[in-house]
N, C-alpha and C positions, 0 to 999 in steps of 0.2 A: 313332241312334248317330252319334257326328259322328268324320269323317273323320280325325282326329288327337285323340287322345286321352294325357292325365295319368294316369299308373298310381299312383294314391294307394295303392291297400292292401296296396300293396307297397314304400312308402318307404324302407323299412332291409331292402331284401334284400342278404341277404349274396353277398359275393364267390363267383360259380361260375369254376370253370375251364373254360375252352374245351372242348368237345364232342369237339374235333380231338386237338388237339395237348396238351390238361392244360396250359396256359398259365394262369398266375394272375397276380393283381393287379390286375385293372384291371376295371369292369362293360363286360361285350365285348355286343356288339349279339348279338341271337333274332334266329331266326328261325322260325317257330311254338315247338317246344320243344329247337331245338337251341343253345345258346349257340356261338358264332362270335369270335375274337381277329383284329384286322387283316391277317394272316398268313395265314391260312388261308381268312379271305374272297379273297384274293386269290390261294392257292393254287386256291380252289374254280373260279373264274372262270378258270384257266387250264386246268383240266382235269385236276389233278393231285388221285388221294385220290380217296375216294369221291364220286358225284352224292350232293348233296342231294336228298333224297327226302320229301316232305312233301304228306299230301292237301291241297287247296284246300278254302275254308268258301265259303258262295254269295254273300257282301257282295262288294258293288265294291270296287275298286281303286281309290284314293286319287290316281294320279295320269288314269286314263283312263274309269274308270268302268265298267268292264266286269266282270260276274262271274266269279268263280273267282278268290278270293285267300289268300293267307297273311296272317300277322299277323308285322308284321318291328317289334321294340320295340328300344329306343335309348335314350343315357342322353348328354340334352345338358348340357353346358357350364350351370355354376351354377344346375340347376335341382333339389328337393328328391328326385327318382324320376325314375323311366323316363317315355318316352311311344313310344305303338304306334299304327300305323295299319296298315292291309289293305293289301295289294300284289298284281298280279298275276303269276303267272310273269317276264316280258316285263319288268315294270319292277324287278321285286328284281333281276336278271341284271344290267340298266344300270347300276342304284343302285349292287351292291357292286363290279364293274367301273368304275366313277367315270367312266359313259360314257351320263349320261343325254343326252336331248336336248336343246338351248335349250326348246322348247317343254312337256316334261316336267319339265325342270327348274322352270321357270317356274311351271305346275300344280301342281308339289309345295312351292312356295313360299309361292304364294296360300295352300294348305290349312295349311302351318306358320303360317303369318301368322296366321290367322283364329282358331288355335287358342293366339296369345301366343308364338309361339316364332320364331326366327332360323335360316335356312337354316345361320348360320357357327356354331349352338350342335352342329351336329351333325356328326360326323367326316367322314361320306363325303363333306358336303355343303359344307366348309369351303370357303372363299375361297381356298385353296391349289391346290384342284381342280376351280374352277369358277369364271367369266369374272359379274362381275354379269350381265351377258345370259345364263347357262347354256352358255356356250361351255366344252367341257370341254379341263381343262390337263394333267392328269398320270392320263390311264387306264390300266385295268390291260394291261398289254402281252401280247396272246394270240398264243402261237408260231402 
């Protein structure tokens, strides 16, 4: 199974609302089977609303390699569907905090690359919140 992955047989999934908040309009990033709107990622990560609560599957993590992850699927920039890759605890917490590290950032780069895709097709990982070295610009601010 390769570390970033094209969700074909799911191309015209339709519009879900956010899991949270009943937000529509927009394909809002999973997280195993909770759909998630930029709001409420960002609310999660401050500790506002309930933990996310989600078993772990035994494939590695896509940025570290260590077992025990989730599956966090996304929907970049001009592309025909989603694409999902495994995450561990530890780096979904970074990723939707917009507080990876240069060197995870990095790692999860390579793996976009190799799979045809662009760090800047994806939201959390846009150029607005991240330094081409992975230096992060705009994290989620935790009281």
């Amino acid at each position: 199974m390769h570390a970033v992955r094209l969700v074909i047989e799911n191309s015209s999934l339709p519009l879900s609302p956010c899991s949270r908040c009943g937000a529509k309009g927009c394909h809002w990033d999973r997280v195993a089977d909770q759909t998630l709107c930029p709001d409420c990622q960002e609310a999660l990560i401050r500790g506002e609303g309930e933990p996310l609560v989600q078993p772990t599957q035994p494939r590695p993590c896509v940025v570290c390699g260590r077992r025990g992850s989730v599956v966090f699927r996304s929907f970049p920039l001009h592309e025909p569907g989603p694409i999902e890759f495994d995450i561990c605890p530890r780096h979904l917490r970074e990723l939707l905090a917009r507080r990876l590290r240069p060197r995870s950032f990095q790692r999860l780069r390579r793996q976009l690359n190799l799979a045809g895709f662009a760090v800047e097709q994806l939201f959390l990982l846009h150029e607005s919140f991240y330094t081409e070295e992975g230096q992060a610009l705009r994290p989620v601010i935790v009281d």
